[in-house]
C-alpha positions as CSV (number, residue, x, y, z in Angstrom):
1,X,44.5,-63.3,-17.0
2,X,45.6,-60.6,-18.8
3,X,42.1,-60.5,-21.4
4,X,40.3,-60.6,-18.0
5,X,42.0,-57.4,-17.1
6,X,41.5,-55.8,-20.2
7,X,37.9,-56.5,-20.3
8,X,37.8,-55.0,-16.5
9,X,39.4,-51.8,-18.4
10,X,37.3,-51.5,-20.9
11,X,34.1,-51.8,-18.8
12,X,35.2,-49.2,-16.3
13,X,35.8,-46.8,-19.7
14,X,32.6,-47.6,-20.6
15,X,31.1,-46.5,-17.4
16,X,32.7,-43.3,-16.7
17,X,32.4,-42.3,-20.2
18,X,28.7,-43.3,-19.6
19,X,28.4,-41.3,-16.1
20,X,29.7,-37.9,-17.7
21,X,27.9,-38.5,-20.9
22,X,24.9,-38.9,-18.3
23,X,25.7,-35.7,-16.3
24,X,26.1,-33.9,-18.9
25,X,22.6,-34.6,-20.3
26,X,21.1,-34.2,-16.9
27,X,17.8,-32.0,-17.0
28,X,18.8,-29.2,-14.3
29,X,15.5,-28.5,-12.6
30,X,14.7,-24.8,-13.3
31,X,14.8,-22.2,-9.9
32,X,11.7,-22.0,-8.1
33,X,9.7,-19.0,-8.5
34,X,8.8,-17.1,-5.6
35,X,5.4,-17.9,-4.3
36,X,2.6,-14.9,-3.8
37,X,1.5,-14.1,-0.5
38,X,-1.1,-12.4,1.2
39,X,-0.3,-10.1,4.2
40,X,-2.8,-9.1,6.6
41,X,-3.0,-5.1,7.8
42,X,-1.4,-5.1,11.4
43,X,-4.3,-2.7,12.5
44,X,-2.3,-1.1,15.5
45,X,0.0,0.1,13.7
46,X,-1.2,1.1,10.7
47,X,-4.0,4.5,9.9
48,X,-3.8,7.5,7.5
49,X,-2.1,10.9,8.4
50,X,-3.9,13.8,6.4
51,X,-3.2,17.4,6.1
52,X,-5.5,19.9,4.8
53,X,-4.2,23.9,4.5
54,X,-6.3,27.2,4.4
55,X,-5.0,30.6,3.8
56,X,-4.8,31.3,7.8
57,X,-2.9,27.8,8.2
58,X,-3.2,24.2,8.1
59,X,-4.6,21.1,10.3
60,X,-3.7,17.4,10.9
61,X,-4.9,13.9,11.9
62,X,-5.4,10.7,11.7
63,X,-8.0,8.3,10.3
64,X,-8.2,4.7,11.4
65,X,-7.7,1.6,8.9
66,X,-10.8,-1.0,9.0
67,X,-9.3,-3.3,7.5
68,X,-6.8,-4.7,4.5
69,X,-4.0,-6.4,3.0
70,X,-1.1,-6.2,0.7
71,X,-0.1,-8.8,-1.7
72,X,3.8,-9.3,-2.1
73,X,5.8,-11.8,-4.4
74,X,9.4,-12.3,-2.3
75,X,10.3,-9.5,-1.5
76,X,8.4,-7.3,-4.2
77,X,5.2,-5.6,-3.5
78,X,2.1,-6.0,-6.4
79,X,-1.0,-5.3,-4.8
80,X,-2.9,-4.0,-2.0
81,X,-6.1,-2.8,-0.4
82,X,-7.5,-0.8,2.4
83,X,-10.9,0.4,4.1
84,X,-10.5,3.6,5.8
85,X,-13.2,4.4,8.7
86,X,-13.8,7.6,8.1
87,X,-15.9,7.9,11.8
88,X,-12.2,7.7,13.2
89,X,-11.5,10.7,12.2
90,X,-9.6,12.7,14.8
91,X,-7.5,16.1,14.6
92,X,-4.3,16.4,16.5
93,X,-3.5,19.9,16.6
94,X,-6.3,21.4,18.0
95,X,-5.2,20.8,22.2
96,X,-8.1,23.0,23.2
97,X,-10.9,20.1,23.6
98,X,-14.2,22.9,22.5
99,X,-12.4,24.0,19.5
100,X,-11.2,19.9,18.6
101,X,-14.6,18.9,18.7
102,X,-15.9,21.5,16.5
103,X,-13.7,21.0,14.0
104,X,-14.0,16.8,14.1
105,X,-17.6,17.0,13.8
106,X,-17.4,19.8,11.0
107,X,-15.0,17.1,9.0
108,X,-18.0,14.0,9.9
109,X,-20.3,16.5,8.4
110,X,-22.0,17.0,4.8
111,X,-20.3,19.7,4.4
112,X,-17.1,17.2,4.1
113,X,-17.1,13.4,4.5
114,X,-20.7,12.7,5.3
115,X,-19.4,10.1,7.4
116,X,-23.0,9.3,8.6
117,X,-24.0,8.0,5.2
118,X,-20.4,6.9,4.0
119,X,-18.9,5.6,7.0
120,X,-15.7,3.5,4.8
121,X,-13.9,4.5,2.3
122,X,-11.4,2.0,0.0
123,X,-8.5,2.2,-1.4
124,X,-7.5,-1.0,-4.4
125,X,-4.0,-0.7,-6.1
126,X,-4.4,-0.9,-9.6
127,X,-1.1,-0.9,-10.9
128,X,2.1,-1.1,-8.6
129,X,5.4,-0.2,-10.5
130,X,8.7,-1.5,-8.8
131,X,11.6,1.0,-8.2
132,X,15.0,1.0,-6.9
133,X,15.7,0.8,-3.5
134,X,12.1,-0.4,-2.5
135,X,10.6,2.7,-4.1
136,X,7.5,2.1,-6.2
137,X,5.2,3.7,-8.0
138,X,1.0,3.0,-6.9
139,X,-2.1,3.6,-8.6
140,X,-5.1,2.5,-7.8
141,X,-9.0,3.7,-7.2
142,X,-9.9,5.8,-4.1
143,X,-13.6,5.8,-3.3
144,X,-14.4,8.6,-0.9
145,X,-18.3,9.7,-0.2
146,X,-19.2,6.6,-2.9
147,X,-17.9,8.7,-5.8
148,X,-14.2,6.6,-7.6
149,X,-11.5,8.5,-8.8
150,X,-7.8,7.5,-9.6
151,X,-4.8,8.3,-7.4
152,X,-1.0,8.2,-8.5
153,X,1.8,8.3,-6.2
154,X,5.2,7.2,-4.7
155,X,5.3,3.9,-2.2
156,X,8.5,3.3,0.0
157,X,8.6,-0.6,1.3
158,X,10.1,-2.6,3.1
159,X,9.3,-6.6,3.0
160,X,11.4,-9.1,5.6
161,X,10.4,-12.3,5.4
162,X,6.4,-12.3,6.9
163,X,6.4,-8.6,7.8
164,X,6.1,-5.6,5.4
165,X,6.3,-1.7,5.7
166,X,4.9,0.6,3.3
167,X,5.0,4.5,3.4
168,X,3.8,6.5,1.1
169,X,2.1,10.4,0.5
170,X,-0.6,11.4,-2.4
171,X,-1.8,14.9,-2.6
172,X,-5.5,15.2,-4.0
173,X,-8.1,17.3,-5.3
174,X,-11.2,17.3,-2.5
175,X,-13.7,18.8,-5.0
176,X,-13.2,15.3,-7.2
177,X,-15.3,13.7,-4.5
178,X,-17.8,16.9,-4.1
179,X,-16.3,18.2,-0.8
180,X,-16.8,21.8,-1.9
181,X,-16.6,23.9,1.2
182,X,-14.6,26.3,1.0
183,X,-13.5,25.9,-2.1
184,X,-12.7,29.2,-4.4
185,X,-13.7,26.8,-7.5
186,X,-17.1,27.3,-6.2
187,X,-17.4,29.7,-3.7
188,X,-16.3,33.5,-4.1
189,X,-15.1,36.3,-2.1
190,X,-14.3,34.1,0.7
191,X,-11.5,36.2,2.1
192,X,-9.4,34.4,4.7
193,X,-12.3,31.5,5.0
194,X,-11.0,29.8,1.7
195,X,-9.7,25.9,1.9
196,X,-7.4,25.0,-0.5
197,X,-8.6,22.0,-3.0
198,X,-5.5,19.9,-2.3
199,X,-4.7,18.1,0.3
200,X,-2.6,15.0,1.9
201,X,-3.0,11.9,2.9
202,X,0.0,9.4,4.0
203,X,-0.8,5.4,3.7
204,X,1.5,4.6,6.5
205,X,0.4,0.7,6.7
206,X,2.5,-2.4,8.3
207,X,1.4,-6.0,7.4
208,X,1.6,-9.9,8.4
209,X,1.5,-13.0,7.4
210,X,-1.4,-14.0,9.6
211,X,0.2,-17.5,10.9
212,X,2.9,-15.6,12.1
213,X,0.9,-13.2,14.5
């Protein structure tokens, strides 16, 4: 009897000794990556806000977003693209209707954005450099009147769960997409009629994950 229990003793040794020798060998299966994603432009609520100054003051509007989407990974953005409609265009500091409408047509003119000929323009993210705080860092290709240049600036965003936020403000050189008038690089003597070159447009853009609309 007391071999038999022995031999019980022995075997449960043998099979913890086993279990840990098991566990500790165990392949742990590596953390899962997060997957990419591909938000849709909530059109409602997103549009550009521009700016553009002169030496007797400045005006303001908005522009309407066509379409677009942002690409996150978690809670990270890395990509993004929009088309603008430029025939949106619409200024909102001008309350007296005449003086309004000269002014939007004047900006849908050749003189500006041509929008008759070049109704979109784009905006693709080339690069998108994470920050702190949900700051990054965006370049990427604006395409204005057909003519491509590069853009650089800061992106604040804010990604929970399907939804995302970005904000963010780039001030650029008109002339790099031949909108010349007014411009003192090619114009002279133009006295209180001079535009300046720069001016600003604000991406402010919310998207979706289009099975959660």
């Amino acid at each position: 009897m007391r071999k038999f229990f022995n031999a019980l003793f022995v075997l449960s040794l043998l099979v913890s000794s086993g279990s840990a020798l098991a566990g500790e060998n165990a392949v742990v299966p590596a953390p899962s990556l997060p997957e990419p994603r591909t938000l849709s432009l909530d059109l409602k609520e997103s549009r550009v806000r521009w700016v553009g100054k002169k030496v007797t003051g400045q005006h303001n509007g908005t522009i309407l977003i066509r379409s677009g989407d942002v690409q996150t990974k978690g809670d990270t953005l890395t990509g993004g693209r929009f088309e603008i409609d430029m025939t949106t265009i619409v200024v909102e500091d001008l309350t007296n209707p005449k003086q309004n409408a000269k002014l939007t047509n004047h900006l849908k003119s050749d003189d500006f954005f041509a929008v008759a000929k070049y109704p979109t323009a784009v905006f693709q993210m080339k690069e998108v450099k994470p920050g702190s705080q949900g700051s990054y860092d965006v370049t990427g290709d604006l395409t204005v009147k057909g003519i491509t240049n590069p853009i650089s600036f800061p992106v604040k965003v804010e990604i929970t769960g399907t939804k995302a936020k970005a904000t963010g403000t780039a001030t650029i050189d008109r002339t790099k997409w031949d909108i010349r008038y007014g411009s003192g690089k090619f114009f002279k003597k133009l006295g209180d009629k001079l535009i300046y070159d720069d001016f600003e447009i604000t991406l402010d853009v919310a998207a979706v994950n289009p099975a959660h609309r």
